[in-house]
C-alpha positions as CSV (number, residue, x, y, z in Angstrom):
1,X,0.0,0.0,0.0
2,X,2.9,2.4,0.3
3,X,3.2,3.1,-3.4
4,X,2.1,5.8,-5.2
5,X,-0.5,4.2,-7.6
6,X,-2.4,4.1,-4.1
7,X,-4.7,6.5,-2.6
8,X,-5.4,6.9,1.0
9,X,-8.7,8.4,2.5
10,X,-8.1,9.9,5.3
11,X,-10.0,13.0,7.7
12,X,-8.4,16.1,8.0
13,X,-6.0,16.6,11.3
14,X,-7.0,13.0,12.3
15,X,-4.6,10.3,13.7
16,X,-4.5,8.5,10.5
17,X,-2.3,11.6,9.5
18,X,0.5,10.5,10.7
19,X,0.0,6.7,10.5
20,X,0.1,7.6,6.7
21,X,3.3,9.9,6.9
22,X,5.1,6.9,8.8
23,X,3.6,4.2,7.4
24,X,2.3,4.7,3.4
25,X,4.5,8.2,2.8
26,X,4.5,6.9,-1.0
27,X,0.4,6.4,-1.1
28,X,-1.5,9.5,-2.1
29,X,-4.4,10.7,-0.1
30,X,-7.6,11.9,-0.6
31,X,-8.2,14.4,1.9
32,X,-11.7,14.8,3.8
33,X,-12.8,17.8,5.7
34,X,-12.5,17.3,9.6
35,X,-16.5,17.4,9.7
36,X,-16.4,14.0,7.7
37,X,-17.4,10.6,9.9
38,X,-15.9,7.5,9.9
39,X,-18.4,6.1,7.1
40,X,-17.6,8.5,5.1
41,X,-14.0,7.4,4.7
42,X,-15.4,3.9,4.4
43,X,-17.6,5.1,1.7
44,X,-14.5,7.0,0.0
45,X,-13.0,3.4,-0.6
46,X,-16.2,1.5,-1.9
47,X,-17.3,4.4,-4.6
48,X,-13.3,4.2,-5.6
49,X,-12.3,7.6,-4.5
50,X,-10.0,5.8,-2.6
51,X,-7.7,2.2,-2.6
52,X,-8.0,2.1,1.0
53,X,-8.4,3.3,4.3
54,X,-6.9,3.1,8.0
55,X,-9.5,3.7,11.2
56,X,-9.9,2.2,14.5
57,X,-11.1,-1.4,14.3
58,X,-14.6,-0.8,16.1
59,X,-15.8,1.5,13.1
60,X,-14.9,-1.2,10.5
61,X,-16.5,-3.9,12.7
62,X,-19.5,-2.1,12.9
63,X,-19.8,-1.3,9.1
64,X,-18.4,-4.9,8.5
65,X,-21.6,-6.3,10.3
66,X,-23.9,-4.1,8.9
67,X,-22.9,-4.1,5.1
68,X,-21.5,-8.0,4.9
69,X,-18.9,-8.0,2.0
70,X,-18.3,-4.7,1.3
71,X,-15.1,-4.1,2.8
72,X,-12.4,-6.6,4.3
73,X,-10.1,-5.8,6.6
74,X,-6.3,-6.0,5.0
75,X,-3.5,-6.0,7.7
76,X,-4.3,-8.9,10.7
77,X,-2.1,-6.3,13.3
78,X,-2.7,-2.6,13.9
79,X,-1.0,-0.3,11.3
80,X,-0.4,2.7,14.7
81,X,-1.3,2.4,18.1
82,X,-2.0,5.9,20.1
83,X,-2.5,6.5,23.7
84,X,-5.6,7.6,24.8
85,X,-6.2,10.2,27.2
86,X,-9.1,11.5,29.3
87,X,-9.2,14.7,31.0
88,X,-11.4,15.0,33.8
């Protein structure tokens, strides 16, 4: 996926920002505005906008079980891990 016949759909100032500068710095990304959702970048990939797309696993589970065979997950181990951080 880190070639530049690829194209990467990704949100605007999300995590995946840098998981694609580290990881796919060759692909080339289709850029959606920070008001975009998860599905959205989903749907970038299955209208072909896009090749592919990195997310957390619970919004491709959940679009996995509610639209059977319309997207597979490609790498078996996380492409980035972030900490997560709540503020009380």
């Amino acid at each position: 996926m880190n070639n530049a016949q690829y194209i990467l759909a990704k949100i605007d100032g999300g995590a995946v920002n840098q998981i694609a500068k580290d990881r796919f710095p060759k692909a080339k990304g289709l850029s959606l505005s920070e008001m975009s959702t998860n599905i959205d970048v989903i749907e970038s990939v299955i209208t072909g906008k896009a090749d592919f797309a990195v997310d957390d696993a619970t919004s491709f589970m959940g679009y996995m079980k509610n639209n059977p065979n319309k997207i597979k997950r490609f790498f078996d181990e996380a492409v980035g891990v972030f900490p997560a951080v709540m503020l009380l």
